[in-house]
N, C-alpha and C positions, 0 to 999 in steps of 0.2 A: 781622566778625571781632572787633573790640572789644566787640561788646555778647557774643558767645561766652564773652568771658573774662572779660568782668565778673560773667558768670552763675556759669562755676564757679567765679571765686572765692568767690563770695556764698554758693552751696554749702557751701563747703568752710566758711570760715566759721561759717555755721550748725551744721555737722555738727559743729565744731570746739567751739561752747558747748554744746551737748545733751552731748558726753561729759565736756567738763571740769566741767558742773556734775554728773555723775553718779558719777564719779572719787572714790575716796576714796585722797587724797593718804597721807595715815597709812598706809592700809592695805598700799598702791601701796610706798611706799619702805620700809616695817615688813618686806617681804618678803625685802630686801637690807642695810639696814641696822639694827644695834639701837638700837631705843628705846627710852630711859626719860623719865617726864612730869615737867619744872619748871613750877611755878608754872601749873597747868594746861592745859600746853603740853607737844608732845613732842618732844624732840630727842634728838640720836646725834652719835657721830662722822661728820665729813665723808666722805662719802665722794672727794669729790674734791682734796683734800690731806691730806697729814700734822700729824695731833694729837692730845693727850695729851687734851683733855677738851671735852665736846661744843659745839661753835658752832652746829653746824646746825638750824636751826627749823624746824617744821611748822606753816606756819596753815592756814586754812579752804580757799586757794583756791593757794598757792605756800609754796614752801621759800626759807629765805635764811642763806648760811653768814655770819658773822661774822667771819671766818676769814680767808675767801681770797675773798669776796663772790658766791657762785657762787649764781646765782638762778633761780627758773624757775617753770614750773608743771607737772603731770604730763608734760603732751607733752615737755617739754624735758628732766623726767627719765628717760623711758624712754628718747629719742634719746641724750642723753648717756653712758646705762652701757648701752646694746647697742645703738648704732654704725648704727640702721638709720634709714632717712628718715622725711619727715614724714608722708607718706602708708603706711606700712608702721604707724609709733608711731599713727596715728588708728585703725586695724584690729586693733589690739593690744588698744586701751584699749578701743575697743567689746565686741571680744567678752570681755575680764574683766569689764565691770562691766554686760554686757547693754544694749548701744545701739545701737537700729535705727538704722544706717547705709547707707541704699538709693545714697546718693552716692557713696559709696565704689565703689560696682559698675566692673567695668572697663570701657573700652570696647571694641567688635568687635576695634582694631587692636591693644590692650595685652595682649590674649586672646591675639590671633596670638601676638607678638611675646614673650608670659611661655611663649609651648607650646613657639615654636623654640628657649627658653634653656634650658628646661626636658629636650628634646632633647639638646642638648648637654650640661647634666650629665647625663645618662644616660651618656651616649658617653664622659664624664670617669669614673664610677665604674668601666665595665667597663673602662677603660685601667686605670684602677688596680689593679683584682683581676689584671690579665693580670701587667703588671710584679710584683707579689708573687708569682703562681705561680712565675715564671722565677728568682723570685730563692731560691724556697724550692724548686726543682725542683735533678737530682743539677748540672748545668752551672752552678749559683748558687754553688758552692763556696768558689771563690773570690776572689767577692765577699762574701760570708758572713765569709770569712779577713779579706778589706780591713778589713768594719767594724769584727770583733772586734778588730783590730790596731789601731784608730781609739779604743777604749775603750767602745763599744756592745757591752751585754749582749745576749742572745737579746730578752728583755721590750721592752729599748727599740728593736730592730731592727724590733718588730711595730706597734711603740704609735706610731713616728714615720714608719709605713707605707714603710721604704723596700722601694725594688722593681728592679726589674733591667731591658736591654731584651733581646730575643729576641736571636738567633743572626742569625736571616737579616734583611736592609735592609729587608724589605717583613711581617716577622711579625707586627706592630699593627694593619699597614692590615689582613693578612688576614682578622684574629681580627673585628674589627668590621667589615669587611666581610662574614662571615659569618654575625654576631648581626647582620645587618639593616640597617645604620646605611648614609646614604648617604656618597658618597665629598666631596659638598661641606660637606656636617657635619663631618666628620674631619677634613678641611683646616679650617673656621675652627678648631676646637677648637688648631690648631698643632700637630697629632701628627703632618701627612703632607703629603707636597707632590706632583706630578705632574710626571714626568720630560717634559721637551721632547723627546728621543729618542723614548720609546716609548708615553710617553702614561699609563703605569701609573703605580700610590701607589705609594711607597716614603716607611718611616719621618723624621717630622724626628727624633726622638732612634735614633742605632744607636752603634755602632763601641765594642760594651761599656760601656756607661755602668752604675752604681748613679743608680737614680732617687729624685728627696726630692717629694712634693709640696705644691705650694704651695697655700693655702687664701686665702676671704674673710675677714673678720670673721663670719660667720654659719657657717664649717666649710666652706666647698662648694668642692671640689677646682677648681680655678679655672685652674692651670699646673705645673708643670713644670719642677724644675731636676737636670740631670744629669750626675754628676762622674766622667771617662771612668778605668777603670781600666789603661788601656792608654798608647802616649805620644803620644796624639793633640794638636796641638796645641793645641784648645781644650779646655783642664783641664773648664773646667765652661761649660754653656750653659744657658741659659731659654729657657720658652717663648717663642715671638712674642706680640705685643700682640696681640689679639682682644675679641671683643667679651663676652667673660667675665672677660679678664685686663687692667688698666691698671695697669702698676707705678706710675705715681707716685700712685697710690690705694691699692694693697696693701703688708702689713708682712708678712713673712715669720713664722708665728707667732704673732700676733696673735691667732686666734680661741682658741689654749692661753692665751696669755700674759696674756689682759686679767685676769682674777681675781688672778693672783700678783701684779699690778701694783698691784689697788687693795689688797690686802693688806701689799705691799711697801711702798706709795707710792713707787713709780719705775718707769720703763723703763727698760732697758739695752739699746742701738741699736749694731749691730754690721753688718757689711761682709756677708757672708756664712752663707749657712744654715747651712753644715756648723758655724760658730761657733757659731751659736744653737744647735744641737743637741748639740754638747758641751756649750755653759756651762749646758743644761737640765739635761743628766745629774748633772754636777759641783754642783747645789744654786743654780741663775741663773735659775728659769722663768718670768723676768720679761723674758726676752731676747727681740725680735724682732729681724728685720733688713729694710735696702732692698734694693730688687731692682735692682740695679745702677744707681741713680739717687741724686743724692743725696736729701738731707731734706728732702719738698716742704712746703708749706702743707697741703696735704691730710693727709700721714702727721701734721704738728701734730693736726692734728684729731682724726684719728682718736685717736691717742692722750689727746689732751684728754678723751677719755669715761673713761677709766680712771686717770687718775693727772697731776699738776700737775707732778710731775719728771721729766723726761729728762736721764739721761749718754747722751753718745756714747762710744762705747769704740773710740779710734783706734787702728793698727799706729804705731807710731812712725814708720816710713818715709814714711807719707802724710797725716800731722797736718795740716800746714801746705795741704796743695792739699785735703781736705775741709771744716775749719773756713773757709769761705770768708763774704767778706762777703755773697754770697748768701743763704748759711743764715743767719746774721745777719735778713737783710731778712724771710727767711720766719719766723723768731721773734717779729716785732714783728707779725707778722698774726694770731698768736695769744697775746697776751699771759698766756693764763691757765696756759701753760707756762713752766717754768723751767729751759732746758737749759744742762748744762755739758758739760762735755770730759772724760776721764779718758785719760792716755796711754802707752798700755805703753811697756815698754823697746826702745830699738831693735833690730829683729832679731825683734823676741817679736809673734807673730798672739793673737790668744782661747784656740786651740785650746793652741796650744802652754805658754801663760805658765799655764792655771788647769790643764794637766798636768802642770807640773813638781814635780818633789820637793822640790826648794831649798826652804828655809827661808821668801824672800822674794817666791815663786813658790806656785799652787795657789791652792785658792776662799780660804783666807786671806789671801795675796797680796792678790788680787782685790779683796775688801770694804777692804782698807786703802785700794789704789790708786783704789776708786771712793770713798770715804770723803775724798779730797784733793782730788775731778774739780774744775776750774776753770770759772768764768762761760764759754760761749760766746763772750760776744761780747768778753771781754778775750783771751781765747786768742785771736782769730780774726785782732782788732788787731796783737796781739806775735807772730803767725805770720808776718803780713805787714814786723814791722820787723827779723825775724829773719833775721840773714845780711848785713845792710845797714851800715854805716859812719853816723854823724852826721850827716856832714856831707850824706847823701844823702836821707833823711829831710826834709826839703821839698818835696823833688820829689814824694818819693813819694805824698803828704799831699796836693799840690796836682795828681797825676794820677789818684790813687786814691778815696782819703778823701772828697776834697771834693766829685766828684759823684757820689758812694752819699751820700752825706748831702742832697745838693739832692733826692734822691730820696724822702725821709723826709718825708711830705705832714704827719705830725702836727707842731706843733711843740713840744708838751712831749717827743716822746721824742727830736726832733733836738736840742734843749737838751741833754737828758742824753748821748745820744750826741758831743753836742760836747765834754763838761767829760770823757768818758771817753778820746776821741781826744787833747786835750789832757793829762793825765795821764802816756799812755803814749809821747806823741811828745815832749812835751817844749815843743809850740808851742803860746802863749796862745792860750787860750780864743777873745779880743776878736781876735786874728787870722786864725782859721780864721770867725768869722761874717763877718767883713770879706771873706776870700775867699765864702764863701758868698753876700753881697749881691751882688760882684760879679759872681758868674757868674750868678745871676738878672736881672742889668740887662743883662750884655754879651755873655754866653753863654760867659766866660773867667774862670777866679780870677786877681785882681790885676789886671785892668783895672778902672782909677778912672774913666777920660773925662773927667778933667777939663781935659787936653791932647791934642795928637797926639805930643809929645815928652814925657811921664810913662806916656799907657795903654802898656799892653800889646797886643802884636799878639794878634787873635783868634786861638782855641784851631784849630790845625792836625790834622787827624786823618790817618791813616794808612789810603792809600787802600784799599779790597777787593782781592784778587788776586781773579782768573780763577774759581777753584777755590771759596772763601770765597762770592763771587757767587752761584754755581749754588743751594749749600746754602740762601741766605737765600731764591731763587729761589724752591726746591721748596716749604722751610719756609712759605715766603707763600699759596703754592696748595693746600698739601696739606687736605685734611681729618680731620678726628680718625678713627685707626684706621689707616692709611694706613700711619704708618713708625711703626719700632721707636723712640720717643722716649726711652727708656731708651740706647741704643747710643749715637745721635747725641748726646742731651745730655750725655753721657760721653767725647766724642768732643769735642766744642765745648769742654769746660769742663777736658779737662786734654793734648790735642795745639793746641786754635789758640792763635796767640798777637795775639790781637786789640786792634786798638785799643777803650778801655772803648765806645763809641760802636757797632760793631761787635756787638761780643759781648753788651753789655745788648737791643739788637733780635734778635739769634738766641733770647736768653733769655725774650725776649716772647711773639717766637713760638711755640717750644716751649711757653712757658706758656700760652698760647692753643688750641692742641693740646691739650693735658693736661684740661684745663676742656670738652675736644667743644666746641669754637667752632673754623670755619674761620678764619684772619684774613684772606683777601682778601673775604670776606663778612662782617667783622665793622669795628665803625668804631673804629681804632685812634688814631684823633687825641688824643683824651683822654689817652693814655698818657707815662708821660714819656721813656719810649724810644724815642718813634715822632715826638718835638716837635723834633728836632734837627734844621737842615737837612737833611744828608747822609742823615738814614733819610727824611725827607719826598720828597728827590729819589729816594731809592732806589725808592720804592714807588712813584714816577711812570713810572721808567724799567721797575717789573716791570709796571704796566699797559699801557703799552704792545707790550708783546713779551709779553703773557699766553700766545700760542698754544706760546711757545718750551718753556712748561713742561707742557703738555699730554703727558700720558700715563697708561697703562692702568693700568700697575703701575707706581709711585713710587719704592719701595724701588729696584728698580733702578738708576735714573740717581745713586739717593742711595749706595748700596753704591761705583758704579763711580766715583764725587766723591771720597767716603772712601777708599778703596783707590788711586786716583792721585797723592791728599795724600803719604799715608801711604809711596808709595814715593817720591816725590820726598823727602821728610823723612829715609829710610833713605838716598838715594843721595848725598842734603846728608852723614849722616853717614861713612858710607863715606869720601867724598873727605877729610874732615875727618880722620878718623882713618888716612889713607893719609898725609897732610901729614906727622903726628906720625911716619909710619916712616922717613919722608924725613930729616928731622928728627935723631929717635935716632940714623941708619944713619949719619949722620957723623961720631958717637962710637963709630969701631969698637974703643977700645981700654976699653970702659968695659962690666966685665960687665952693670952694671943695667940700660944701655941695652939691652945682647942681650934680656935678660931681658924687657923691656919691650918689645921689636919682638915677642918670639915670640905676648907675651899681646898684643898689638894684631892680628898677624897671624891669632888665633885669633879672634878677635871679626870682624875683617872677613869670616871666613870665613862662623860662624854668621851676620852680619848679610847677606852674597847670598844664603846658603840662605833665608832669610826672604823677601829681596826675589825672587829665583825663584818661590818657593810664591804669593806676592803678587800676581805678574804673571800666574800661572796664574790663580789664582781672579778677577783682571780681565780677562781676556781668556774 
């Protein structure tokens, strides 16, 4: 097996000098960027940051900015500005500059395996011409109405392919089930599922949706997101994860947006699509969005081929639980990005703030408000001390702060991360490292050891419920593809309220997912989430009981985890807000109190009809 791969590396290699010495770099990058020659040398503008006058060099065999230090050689230029891998960029370069490449050949299984993808977009295109027939057929009327009432012209209703879904739950499966397609294809594609009753497809998108879809970086209709015109409770839905589709790898957009980006010099990263396709219309085509995940390492990336600046463009309402120190950690894995924050006014979505009239609202609004956007990672800080009292801010520093920083393996950016923590907290520098030696010696900030009467008791953590368990369970066993990791890490990161300890090991896992690595197959020791007692014994105790998480389909056991949480959490609230009726009803001579049982009795109300609906779809 070793000597296998010593060969194709050696291969590849090889194949790798034949074309970079054949490569004419000038020629190669002259095609994207303009040249002019100093001093018999030719240089342009960077393409991968913003500037007034040219740093970027051309020699013999690589390019190097001056700039912003972005280096490489052809290979690394092609991957950098179209997003595709290393073995696609070798295949590129071959055939522009004429290099027998027999290595590159695929093999038998990559053959199979590129024909069934290849299947599948087939099955993706004809779904898409089906949803635009329907949407441009006479029953598309009024969705047609929605859009135009949305501010899409006819041109951009065509151009940003939206589409419609049929009349009847089963018109998709039918449509491609009669151009030929089999019904296991259409299932992974995520268009159709198989009733347990009757054994027939029936559509995953129906109950009148407008369809938008979603693409790769190369254009290739990949998923599926669809915003119901009716009052269905789920506003909008996405495709399921498939083996075409990994959101925490896809940007909404992306394959429009890269050019306006390196033009722009920026991305503008927004929540949802229907955003990005207003703030395109309104003069933003520099706008992607996530697919209901937040801002992984990967989306870094990818957008690193186009452009050194990312804003996020938060709602006001959920600033503080997106800018998370998470995203934080995933910026320092890409350093050659510079993300900051821009944050509307409360109350104000994308959509609504670059359509208003106002003066201080609209695409000029917008350019001022992104023109002010703050560092990431000081927003992220002052998100976290916002809401909190002084005196509280210790605590918070020595539960939060202090081990996401032991986690920062570099130590020049934990240096600067300290003198930045310190700044906005208020606590020296030389104290927060103090803590930090500490809990690398003791596993606790503020134990010194140098008594049993001065340390501090070891750090206590907050044991797993029941429920929390299961999830870490499945997450341990699953393999990539398995669960919607979008749903769950959405789920994990803004319903648990976890010990850090906890929820940095959920975060792993799903990270480990995301990457296609199983983690009870992969060796998690090295990690610094997985080095704590408590996840050490955790992962003893899921070895043991392996067989407990065995099953067919995963999603399952994970759905009916989620959904049991979630009604326990509604029924915590209920009671809670029944107290408050109790409560008021004492004050029966006090109108505001009426006034206040009737709106609490109203909410209790919608809050059963939720838990009802809840307990149907768990049951």
């Amino acid at each position: 097996m070793a000597s296998g791969s010593h060969n194709s590396h050696s291969s590849l290699d090889e194949v790798k000098k034949r074309i970079l010495s054949r490569a004419n770099l000038t020629s190669l990058i002259g095609e994207s960027v303009k040249l002019i020659t100093r001093s018999g040398r030719a240089v342009g503008l960077c393409p991968f940051h913003e500037e007034k006058s040219p740093s970027f060099n051309i020699y013999h065999d690589h390019y190097y900015c001056f700039g912003c230090k972005a280096n490489g050689d052809a290979i690394d230029f092609v991957r950098k500005t179209t997003g595709i891998g290393f073995i696609e960029a070798l295949k590129n370069l071959a055939q522009k500059f004429g290099v027998e490449a027999p290595e590159l050949e695929e093999s038998d299984f990559r053959k199979k395996q590129r024909g069934e993808e290849a299947q599948l977009g087939r099955i993706m295109v004809a779904a898409q011409e089906f949803f635009v027939r329907q949407l441009e057929s006479p029953r598309g009327r009024e969705a047609r109405a929605y859009l135009e009432k949305r501010g899409f012209v006819t041109e951009q209703i065509q151009q940003f392919g939206f589409g419609l879904t049929p009349e009847e739950p089963w018109g998709l499966s039918k449509e491609l089930r009669r151009l030929g397609f089999a019904a296991d294809d259409i299932k992974a594609c995520s268009l159709a599922s198989t009733s347990e009753k009757s054994g027939n497809l029936y559509d995953f998108f129906r109950d009148n949706r407008v369809m938008i879809p979603i693409k790769d970086p190369q254009g290739r209709i990949v998923a599926w997101g669809g915003r119901t015109l009716g009052d269905h409770p789920a506003k909008y839905i996405n495709s399921r994860e498939s083996r075409l589709f990994d959101k925490s790898a896809v940007l909404f957009g992306f394959d429009r947006a890269r050019v306006a980006m390196r033009e722009k010099h920026r991305a503008i990263v927004v929540e949802g699509y229907m955003d990005v396709l207003q703030l395109w219309a309104k003069g933003f085509p520099e706008t992607v969005a996530c697919m209901g995940t937040a801002l992984s390492t990967r989306h870094l990336q990818l957008l690193r081929q186009a452009t050194g600046q990312v804003i996020l463009l938060f709602d006001g309402d959920n600033a503080g639980r997106n800018a998370s120190l998470s995203s934080v950690q995933n910026t320092l894995e890409v350093p050659e990005v510079r993300v900051r924050v821009a944050l509307l006014p409360q109350g104000e979505d994308p959509d609504t703030f670059v359509s208003g009239s106002e003066p201080a609202l609209g695409p000029a609004g917008l350019e001022h408000l992104l023109a002010k956007a703050a560092d990431l990672l000081d927003f992220a800080i002052a998100s976290k001390f916002s809401g909190i009292g002084p005196t509280a801010i210790p605590e918070l520093v020595s539960r939060d702060f202090i081990p996401w920083l032991a986690r920062v393996s570099d130590r020049v950016q934990q240096s600067f991360l300290i003198s930045r923590v310190a700044q906005l907290s208020g606590i020296a520098a030389a104290h927060l490292e103090r803590e930090l030696r500490s809990l690398r010696l003791h596993g606790s900030p503020g134990a010194t050891g140098e008594s049993p009467s001065t340390a501090s008791p070891p750090a206590v953590h907050q044991p797993l419920g029941p429920l929390e368990a299961e999830i870490i369970g499945h997450l341990y066993f699953a393999t990539p593809g398995e669960l919607d990791l979008g749903i769950i890490g959405s789920f994990v990161r803004s319903e648990l309220n976890l010990d850090p300890v906890w929820s940095d090991l959920m975060e792993l896992l799903l990270d480990q997912l995301a990457q296609g690595r199983a983690p009870a197959q992969t060796d998690l020791s090295a990690c610094p989430a997985a080095q704590s007692p408590e996840a050490k014994r955790a992962f003893e105790k899921l070895r043991e009981k392996a067989g407990a998480y065995s099953t067919e389909n995963r999603a399952q056991p994970m759905a009916r985890i989620i959904g049991a949480y979630q009604k326990k959490s509604l029924q915590t609230t209920i009671k809670s807000m029944k107290a408050q009726v109790n409560q008021l009803s004492r004050d029966i001579n006090s109108a505001e109190a009426a006034v206040g049982v009737r709106e609490i009795l109203q909410e209790i109300g919608n809050l059963n009809t939720k838990l009802m609906q809840l307990e149907a779809n768990i049951d």
